[in-house]
C-alpha positions as CSV (number, residue, x, y, z in Angstrom):
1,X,-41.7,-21.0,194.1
2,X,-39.6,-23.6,193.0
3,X,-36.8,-22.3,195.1
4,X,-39.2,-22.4,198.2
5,X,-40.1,-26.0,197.1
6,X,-36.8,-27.1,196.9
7,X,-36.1,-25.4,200.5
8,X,-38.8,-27.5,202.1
9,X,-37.7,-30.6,200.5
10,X,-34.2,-30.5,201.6
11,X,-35.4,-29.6,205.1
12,X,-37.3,-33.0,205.4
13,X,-40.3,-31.4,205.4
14,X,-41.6,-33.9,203.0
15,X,-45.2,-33.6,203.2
16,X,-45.2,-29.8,203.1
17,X,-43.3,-30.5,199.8
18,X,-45.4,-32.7,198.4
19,X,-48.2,-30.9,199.0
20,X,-46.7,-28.0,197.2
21,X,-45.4,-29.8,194.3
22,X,-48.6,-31.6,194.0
23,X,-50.4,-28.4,193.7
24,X,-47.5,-26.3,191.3
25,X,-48.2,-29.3,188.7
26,X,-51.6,-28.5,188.4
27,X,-50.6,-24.8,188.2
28,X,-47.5,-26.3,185.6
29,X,-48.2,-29.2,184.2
30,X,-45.6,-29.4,181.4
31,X,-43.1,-28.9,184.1
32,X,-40.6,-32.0,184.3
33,X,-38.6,-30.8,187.6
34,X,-42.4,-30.2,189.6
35,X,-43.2,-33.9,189.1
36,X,-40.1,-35.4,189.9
37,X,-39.8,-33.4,192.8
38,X,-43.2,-34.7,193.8
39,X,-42.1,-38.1,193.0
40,X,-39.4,-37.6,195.3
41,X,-41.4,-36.3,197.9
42,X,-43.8,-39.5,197.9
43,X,-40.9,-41.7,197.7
44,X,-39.7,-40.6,200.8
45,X,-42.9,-40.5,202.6
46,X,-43.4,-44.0,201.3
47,X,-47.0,-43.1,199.3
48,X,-45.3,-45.8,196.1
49,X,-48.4,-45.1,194.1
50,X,-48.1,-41.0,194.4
51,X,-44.3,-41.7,193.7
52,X,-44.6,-43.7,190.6
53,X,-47.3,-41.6,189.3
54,X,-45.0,-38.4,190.2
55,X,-41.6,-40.4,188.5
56,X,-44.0,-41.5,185.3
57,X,-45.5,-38.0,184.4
58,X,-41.4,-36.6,184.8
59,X,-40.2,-39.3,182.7
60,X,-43.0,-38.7,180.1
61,X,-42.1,-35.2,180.0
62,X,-38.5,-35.8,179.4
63,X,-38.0,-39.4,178.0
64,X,-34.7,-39.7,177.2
65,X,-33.6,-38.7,180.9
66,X,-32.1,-42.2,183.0
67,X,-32.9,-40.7,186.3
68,X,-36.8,-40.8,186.2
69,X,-36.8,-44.3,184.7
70,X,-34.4,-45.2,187.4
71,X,-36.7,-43.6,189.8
72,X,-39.6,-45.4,188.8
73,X,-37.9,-49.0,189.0
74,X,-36.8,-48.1,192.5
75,X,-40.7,-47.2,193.8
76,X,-41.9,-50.0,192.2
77,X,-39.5,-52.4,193.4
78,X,-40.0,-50.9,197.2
79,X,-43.7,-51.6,196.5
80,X,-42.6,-55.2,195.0
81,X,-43.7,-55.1,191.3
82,X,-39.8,-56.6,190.4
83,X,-40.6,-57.1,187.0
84,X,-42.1,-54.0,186.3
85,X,-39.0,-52.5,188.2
86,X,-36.8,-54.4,186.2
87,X,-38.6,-53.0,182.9
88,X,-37.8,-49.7,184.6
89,X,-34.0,-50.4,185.2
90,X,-33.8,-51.6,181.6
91,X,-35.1,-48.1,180.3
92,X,-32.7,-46.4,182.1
93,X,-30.0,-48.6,180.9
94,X,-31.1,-47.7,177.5
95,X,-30.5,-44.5,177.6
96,X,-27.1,-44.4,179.9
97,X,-26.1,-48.2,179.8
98,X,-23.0,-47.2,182.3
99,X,-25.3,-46.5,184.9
100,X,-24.4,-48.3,187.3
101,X,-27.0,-47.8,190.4
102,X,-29.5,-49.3,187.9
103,X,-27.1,-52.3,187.4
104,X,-27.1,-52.6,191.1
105,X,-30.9,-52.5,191.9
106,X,-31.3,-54.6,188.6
107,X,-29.4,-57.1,190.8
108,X,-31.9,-56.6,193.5
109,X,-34.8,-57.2,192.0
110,X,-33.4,-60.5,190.2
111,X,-32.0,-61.2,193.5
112,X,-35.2,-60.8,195.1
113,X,-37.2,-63.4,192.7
114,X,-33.9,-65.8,193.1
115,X,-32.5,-65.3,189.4
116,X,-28.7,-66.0,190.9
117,X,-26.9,-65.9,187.5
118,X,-28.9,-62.9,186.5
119,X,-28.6,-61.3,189.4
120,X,-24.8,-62.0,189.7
121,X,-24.1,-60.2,185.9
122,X,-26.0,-57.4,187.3
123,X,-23.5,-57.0,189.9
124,X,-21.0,-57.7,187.5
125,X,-21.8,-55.2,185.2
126,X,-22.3,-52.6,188.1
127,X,-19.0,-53.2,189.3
128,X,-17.0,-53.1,185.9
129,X,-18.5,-49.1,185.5
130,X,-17.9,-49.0,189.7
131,X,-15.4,-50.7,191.3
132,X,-15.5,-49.5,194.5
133,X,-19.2,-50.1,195.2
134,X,-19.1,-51.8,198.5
135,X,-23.0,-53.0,198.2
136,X,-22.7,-54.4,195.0
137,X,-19.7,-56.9,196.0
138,X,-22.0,-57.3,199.2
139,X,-24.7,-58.3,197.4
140,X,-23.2,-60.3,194.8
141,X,-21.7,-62.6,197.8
142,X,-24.9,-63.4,198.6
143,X,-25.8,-64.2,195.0
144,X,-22.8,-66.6,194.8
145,X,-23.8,-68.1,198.3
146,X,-26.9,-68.9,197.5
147,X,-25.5,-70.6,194.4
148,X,-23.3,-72.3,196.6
149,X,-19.9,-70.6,195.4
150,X,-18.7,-70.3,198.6
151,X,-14.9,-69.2,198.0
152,X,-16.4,-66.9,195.4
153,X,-19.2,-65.2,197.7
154,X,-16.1,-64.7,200.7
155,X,-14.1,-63.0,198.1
156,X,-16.9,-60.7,197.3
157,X,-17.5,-60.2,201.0
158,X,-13.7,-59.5,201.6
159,X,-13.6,-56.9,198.7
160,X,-17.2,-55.1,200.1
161,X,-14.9,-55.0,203.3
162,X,-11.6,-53.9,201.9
163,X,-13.6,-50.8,200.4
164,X,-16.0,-50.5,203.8
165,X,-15.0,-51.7,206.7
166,X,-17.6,-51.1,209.0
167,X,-19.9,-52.6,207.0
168,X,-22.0,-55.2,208.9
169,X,-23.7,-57.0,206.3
170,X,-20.6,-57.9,204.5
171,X,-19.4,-58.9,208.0
């Protein structure tokens, strides 16, 4: 069954699959895969609520794993609630502090309620586990611009570049 699940999933069939997760973790409901699949589902099909609920139940099933607390930050940040995301982020960082996707969309979410310097370590710290991670120096240019660091945000644009150059943000 979970094979099958998995099969739908990864064929984009995404509310088939989240129909069938949705009704294997009433069947299962100790089962930590089941509801992150079905977080994953409802992610993708944009249902937040469904998603976070999905991520939640996984990451209370198996606490001490980064990935559902990641997950959770990133559905509630799509669905806006940046300091609950951020909360999120931090769990995950907890647990795997070189993580650094949930450096990254840490940055986001401080981006997003204009914490500059904050948002900037983010980045900072994303980048000194990643190096090459175009979006991060993309996004910390902006950071910088909007702090008015303007030779510091066109090096960070230039270095997004160098790494991606048909990247048309950075650009």
């Amino acid at each position: 069954q979970l094979n099958a699940l998995m099969a739908l999933y990864h064929q984009g069939q995404l509310a088939a699959a989240a129909e069938r997760a949705a009704a294997l973790t009433e069947a299962f409901p100790g089962s930590f895969v089941l509801w992150n699949i079905l977080g994953a589902a409802n992610l993708r099909l944009r249902r937040l609520d469904a998603a976070i609920e999905g991520f939640q139940r996984a990451s209370e099933l198996k606490p001490a794993d980064p990935d559902t607390h990641y997950n959770v930050g990133v559905a509630l940040e799509e669905q806006g609630n940046l300091e609950e995301a951020i909360a999120a982020y931090q769990r995950a960082l907890a647990i795997k502090p070189d993580y650094a996707e949930a450096h990254y969309n840490m940055g986001n979410a401080l981006k997003e309620q204009d914490k500059w310097d904050a948002a900037v370590a983010a980045y900072q710290r994303a980048l000194a586990i990643k190096p090459d991670y175009a979006e991060a120096h993309n996004n910390m240019g902006y950071a910088l611009q909007e702090q008015g660091k303007l030779g510091q945000a066109i090096a960070a644009y230039e270095r997004a570049l160098a790494i991606k150059p048909d990247y048309p943000e950075a650009h």
